[in-house]
MIDOSE-1310 file (N, C-alpha, C; in nm, 2 decimals, decimal comma, always signed):
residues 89
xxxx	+0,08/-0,12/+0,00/+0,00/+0,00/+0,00/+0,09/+0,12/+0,00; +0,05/+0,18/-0,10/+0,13/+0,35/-0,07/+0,09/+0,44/+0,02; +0,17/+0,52/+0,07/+0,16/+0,58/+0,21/+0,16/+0,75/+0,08; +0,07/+0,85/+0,11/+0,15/+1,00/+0,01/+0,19/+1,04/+0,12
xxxx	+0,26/+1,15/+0,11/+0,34/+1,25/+0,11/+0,25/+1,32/+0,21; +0,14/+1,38/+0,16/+0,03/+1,43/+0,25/+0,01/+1,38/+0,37; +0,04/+1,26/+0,37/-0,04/+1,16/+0,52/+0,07/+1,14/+0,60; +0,20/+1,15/+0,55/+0,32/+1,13/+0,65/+0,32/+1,29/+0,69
xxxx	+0,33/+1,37/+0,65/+0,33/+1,55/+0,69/+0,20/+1,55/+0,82; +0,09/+1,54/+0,78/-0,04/+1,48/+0,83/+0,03/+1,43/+1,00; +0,14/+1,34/+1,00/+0,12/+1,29/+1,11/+0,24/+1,34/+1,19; +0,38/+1,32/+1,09/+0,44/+1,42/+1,12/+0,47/+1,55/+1,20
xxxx	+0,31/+1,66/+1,16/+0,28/+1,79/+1,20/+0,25/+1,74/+1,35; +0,14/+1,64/+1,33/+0,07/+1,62/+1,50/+0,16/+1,56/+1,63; +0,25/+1,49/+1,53/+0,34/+1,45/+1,62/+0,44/+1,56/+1,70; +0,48/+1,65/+1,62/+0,55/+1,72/+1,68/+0,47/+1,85/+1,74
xxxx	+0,37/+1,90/+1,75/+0,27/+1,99/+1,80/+0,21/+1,90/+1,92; +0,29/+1,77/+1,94/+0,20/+1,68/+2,03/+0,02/+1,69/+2,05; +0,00/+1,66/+1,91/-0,13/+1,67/+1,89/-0,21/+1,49/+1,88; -0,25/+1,45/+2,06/-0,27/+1,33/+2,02/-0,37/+1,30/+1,99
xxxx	-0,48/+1,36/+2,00/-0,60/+1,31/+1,93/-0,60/+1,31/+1,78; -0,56/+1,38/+1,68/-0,48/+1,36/+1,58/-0,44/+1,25/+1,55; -0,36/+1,27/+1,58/-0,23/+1,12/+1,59/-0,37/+1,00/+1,60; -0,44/+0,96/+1,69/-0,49/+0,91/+1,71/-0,62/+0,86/+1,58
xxxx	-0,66/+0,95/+1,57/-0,78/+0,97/+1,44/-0,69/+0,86/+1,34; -0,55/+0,94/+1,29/-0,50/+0,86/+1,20/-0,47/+0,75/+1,22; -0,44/+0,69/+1,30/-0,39/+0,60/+1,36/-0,47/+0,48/+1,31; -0,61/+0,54/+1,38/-0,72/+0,44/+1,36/-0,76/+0,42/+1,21
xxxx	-0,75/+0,53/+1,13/-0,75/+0,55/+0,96/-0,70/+0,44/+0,93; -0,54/+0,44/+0,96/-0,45/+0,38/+0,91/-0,48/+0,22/+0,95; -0,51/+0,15/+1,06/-0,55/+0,03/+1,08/-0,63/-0,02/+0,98; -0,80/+0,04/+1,00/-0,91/+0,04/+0,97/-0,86/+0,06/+0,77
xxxx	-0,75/+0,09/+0,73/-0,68/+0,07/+0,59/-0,61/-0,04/+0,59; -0,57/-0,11/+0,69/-0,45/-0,23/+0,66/-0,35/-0,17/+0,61; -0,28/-0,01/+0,65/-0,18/+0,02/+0,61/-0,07/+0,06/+0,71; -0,10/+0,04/+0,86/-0,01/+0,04/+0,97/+0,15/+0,05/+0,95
xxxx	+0,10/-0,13/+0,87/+0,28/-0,15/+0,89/+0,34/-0,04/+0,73; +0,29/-0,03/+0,67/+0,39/+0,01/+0,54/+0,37/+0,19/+0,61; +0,29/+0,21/+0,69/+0,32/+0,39/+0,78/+0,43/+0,37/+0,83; +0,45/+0,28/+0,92/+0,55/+0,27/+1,01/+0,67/+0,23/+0,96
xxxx	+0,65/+0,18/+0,83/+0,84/+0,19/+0,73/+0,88/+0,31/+0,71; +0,76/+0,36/+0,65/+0,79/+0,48/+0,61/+0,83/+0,58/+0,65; +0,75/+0,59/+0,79/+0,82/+0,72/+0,95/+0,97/+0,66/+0,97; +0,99/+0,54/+0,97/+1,15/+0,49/+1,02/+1,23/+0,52/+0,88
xxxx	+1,18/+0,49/+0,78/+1,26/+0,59/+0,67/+1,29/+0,71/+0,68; +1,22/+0,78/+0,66/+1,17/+0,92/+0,74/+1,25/+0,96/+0,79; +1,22/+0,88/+0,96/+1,37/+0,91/+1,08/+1,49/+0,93/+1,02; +1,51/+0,77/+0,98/+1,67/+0,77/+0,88/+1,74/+0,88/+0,81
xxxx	+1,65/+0,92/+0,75/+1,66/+1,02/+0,63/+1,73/+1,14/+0,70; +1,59/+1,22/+0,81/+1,62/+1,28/+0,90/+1,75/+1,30/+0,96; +1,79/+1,20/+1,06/+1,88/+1,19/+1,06/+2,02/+1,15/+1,04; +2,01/+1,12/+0,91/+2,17/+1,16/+0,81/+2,19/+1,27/+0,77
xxxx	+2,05/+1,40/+0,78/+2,08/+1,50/+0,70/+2,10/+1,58/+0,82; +2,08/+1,56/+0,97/+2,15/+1,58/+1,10/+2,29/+1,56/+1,10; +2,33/+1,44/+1,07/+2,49/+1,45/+1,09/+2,59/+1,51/+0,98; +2,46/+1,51/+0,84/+2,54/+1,61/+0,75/+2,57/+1,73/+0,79
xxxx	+2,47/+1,85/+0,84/+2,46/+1,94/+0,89/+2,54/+1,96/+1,00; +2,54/+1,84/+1,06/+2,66/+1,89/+1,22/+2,83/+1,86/+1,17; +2,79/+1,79/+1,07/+2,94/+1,79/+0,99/+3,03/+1,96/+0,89; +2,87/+1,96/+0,82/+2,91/+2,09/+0,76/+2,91/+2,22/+0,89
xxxx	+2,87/+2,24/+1,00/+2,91/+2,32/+1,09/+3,04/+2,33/+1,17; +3,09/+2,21/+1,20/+3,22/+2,16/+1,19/+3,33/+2,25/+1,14; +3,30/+2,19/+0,98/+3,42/+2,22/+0,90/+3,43/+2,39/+0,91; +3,29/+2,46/+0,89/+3,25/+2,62/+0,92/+3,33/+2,66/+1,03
xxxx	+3,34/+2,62/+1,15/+3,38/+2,67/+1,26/+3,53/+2,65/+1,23; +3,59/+2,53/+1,19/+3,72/+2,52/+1,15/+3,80/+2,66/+1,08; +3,67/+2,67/+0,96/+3,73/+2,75/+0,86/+3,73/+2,85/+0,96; +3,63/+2,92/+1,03/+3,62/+3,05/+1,04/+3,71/+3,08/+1,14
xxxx	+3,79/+2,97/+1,25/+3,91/+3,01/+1,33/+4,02/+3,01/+1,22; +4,03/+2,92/+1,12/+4,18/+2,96/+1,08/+4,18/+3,09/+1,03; +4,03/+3,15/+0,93/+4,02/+3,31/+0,89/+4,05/+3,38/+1,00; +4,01/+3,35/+1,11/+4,08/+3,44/+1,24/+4,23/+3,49/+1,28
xxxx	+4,26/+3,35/+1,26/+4,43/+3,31/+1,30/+4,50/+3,44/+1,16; +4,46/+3,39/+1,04/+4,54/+3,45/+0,94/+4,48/+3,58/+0,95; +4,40/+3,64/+0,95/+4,37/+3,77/+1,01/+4,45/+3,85/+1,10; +4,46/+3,77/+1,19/+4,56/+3,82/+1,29/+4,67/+3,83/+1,26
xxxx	+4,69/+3,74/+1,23/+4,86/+3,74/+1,16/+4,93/+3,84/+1,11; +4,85/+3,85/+0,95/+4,85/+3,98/+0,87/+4,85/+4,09/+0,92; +4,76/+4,11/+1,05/+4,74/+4,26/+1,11/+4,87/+4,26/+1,15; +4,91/+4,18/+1,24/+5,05/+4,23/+1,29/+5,17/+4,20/+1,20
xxxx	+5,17/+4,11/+1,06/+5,26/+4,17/+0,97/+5,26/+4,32/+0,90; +5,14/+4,38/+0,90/+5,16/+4,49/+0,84/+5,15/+4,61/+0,93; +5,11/+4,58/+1,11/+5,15/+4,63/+1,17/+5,33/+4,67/+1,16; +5,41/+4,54/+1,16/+5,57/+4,59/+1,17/+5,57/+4,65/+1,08
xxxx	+5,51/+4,57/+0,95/+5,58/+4,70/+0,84/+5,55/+4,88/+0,85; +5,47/+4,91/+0,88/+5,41/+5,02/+0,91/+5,47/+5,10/+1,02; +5,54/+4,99/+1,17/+5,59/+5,04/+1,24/+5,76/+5,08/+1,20; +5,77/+4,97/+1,11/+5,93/+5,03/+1,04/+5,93/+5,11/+0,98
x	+5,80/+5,18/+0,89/+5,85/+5,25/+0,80/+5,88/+5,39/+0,84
């Protein structure tokens, strides 16, 4: 049975607004369809998905913070090379 797009958002939204009567309505939808188990692949896909694009994201903030101390470092640096030069001239 195909699960749309509409009906995982659908549960999705309630879930996270902790909206259990909601949750519940569908729930029963979903039984009362014989489509339970192919919902519940689909939210654990979902999850999955979810979170790989979590550890992408904490990956790519990573690398950002990396970059943005070395732009610091070389910043600094530079100030006080053209600090001496300035002070020599």
């Amino acid at each position: 049975m195909t699960i749309t797009e509409m009906h995982l958002q659908r549960l999705v939204a309630a879930g996270m607004a902790g909206d259990y009567e909601t949750l519940e309505q569908l729930r029963r939808e979903d039984v009362a369809a014989g489509r339970l188990p192919d919902v519940v692949a689909a939210l654990e896909e979902r999850r999955d998905d979810l979170r790989w694009q979590m550890q992408m994201g904490e990956a790519f903030v990573d690398v950002i913070t990396r970059d943005l101390a070395a732009a610091r470092f070389d910043a600094l640096r530079h100030s006080r090379s053209v600090e001496r030069l300035l002070g020599d001239g």
